[in-house]
C-alpha positions in Angstrom: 165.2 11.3 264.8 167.1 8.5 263.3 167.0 6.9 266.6 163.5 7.1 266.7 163.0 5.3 263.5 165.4 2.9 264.4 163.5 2.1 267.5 160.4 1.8 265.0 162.0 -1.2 263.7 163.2 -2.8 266.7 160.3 -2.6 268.9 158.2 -4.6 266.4 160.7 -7.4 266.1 161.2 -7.3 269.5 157.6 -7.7 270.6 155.7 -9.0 267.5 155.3 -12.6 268.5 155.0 -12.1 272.2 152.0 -9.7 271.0 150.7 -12.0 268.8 150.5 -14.9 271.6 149.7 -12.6 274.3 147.5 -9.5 274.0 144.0 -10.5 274.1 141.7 -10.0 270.8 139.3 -8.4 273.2 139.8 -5.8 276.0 138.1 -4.5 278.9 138.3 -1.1 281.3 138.8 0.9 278.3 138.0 4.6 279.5 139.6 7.1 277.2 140.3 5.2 273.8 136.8 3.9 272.1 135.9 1.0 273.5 135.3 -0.3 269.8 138.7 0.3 268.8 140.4 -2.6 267.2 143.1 -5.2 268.3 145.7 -3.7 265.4 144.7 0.0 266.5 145.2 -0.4 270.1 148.0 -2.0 269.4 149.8 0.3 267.0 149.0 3.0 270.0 150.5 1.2 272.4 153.6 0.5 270.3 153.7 4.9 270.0 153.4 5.3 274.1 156.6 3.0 273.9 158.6 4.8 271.4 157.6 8.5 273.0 158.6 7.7 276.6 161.5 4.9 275.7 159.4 2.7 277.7 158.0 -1.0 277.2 154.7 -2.0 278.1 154.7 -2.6 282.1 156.2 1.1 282.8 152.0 1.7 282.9 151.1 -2.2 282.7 151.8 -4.3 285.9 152.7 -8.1 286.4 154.7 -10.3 283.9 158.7 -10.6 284.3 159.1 -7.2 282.3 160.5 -8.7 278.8 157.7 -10.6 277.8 153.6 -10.1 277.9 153.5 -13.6 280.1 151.4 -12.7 282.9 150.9 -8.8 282.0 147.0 -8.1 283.4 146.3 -5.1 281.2 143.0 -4.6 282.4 144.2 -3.9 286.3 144.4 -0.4 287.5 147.2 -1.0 289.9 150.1 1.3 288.2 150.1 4.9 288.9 151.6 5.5 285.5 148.7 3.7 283.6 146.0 6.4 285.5 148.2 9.4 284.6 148.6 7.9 281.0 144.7 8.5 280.8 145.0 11.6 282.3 147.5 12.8 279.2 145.4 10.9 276.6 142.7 13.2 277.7 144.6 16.4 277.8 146.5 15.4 274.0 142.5 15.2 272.9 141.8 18.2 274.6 143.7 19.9 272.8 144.0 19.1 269.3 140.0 18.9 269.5 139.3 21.6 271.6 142.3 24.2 271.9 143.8 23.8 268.4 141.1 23.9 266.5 140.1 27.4 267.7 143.5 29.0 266.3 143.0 31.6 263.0 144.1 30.3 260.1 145.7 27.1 261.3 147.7 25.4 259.2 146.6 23.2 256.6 147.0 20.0 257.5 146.5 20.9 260.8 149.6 20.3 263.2 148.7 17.9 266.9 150.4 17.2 269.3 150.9 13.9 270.5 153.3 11.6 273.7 156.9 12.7 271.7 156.2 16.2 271.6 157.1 16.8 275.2 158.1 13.7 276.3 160.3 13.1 273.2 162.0 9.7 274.5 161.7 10.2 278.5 159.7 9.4 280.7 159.7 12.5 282.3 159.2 15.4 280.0 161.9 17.7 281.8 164.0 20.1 280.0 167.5 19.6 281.1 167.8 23.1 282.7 165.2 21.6 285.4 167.1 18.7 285.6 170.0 20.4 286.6 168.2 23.1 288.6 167.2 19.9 290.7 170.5 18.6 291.4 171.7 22.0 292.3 168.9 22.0 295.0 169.3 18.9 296.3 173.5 18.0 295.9 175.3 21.5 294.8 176.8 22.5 291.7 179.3 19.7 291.3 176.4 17.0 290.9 174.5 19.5 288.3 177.9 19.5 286.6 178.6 15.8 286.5 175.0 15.2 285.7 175.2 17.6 282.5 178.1 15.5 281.2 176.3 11.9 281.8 173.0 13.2 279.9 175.2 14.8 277.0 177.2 11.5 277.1 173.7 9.4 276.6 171.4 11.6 274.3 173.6 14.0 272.3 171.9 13.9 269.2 168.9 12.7 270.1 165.4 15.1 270.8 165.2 14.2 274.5 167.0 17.6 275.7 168.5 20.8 274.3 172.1 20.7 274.5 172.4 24.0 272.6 174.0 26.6 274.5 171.1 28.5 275.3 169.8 25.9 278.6 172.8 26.7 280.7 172.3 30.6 279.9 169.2 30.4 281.4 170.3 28.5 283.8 172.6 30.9 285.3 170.3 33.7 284.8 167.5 31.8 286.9 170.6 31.2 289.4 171.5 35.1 289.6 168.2 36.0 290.3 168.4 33.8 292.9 171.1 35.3 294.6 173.3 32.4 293.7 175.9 34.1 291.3 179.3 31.7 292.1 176.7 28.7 290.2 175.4 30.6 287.9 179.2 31.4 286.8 180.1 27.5 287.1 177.5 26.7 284.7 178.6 29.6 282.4 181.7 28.0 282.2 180.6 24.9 281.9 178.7 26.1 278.6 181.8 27.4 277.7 183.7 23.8 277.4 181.0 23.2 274.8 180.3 27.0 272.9 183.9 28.6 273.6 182.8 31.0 271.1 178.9 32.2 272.6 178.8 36.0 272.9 175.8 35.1 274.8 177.7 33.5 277.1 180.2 35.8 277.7 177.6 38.5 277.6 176.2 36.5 280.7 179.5 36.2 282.8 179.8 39.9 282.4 176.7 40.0 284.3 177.4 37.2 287.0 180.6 38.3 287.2 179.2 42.4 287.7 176.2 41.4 290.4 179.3 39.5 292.1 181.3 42.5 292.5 184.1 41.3 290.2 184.5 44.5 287.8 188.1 42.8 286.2 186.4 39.8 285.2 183.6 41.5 283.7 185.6 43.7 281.9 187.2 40.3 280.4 184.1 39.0 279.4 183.1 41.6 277.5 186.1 42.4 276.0 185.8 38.9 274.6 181.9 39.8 273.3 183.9 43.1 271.5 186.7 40.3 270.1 183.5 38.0 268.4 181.2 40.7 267.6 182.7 44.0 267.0 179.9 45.9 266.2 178.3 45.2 269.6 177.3 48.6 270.4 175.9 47.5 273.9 178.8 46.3 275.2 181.5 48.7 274.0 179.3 51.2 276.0 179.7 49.1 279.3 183.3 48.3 278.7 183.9 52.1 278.4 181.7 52.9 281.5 183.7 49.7 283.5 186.7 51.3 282.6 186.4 54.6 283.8 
């Protein structure tokens, strides 16, 4: 979160006088927030949708050189993103009005959602086991790979995506049910690099590595579950039955 907060501080230096000079004091085509609302309020809103998706104002907004407001029309209806941005402001009321409020004993104060909760700095709220699902699909493992390694490189740290070892395990599970065990072992070992020591990992190549026909390799995997978690019951009992 500290890069959120640090963002906090930059946006507003970055944009306060161009906000000041340029944003009306008045608006027009207002359809979801209250037509009513104030110049600060709209604002401050605005500033959020920023911060959530990592994005400045003409990602929804269209004309103006993309730095500054010069020439921004705020009012048009031209961007694509602007009308699905209404269409989320109406779901996000939807449901901390609607669907939230119906829950038994709800927390007091009451938890919302809001933009960062799925988009939590992209654009796209994907979790990274879709992006790579994607790339798979469309350019084989060795792009989902090298993809992995770029978004680790660039948001390690940050909300935006899990890198926890528990996306690529799914991952590969998704892949086997797919038929597509030699990925789904690629991106076990891949998780590996990062979690050398996951039994649920290795728990999962002993899987791949069974549905693939490759009995000595799943007897290594699981004799490396047995080595980090001794009292694993489960797999003692499929070692023994592997190595009968």
């Amino acid at each position: 979160m500290r890069h959120v907060y640090l963002a906090a501080l930059l946006i507003p230096l970055r944009c306060a006088a161009p906000a000041s000079a340029q944003i009306p004091d008045t608006f027009t085509n207002l359809q979801v927030l209250p037509k009513t609302i104030t110049r600060d309020s709209l604002v401050g809103i605005m500033r959020r949708f920023s911060l959530s998706l990592n994005a400045r104002c003409q990602y929804c907004h269209v004309g103006g050189d993309g730095i500054s407001f010069e020439g921004v029309r705020f009012a048009d209806d031209d961007d694509e993103d602007k009308r699905k941005a209404r269409e989320m402001l109406r779901m996000v009321q939807r449901i901390n009005s609607e669907f939230l409020t119906a829950l038994p004993q709800r927390d007091q104060p009451p938890i919302e959602v809001n933009c960062f909760t799925c988009h939590r700095g992209a654009q796209r709220p994907r979790m990274v086991e879709a992006v790579l699902a994607q790339k798979i699909a469309e350019a084989g493992a060795d792009s989902a790979i090298a993809e992995y390694r770029r978004l680790r490189s660039i948001y390690y740290g940050r909300s935006t995506f899990d890198f926890s070892e528990t996306p690529l395990i799914e991952l590969a599970r998704t892949l086997l049910r797919e038929g597509t065990g030699d990925v789904a072992e690629r991106m076990l070992q891949l998780n590996l690099e990062f979690f050398p020591n996951s039994v649920q990992n290795y728990t999962g190549l002993a899987e791949v590595r069974l549905q693939r026909a490759d009995t000595a390799g799943a007897i290594v995997a699981l004799e490396k579950v047995l080595e980090l978690r001794p009292q694993d019951a489960e797999a003692r009992r499929r070692l023994e039955l592997l190595r009968k």
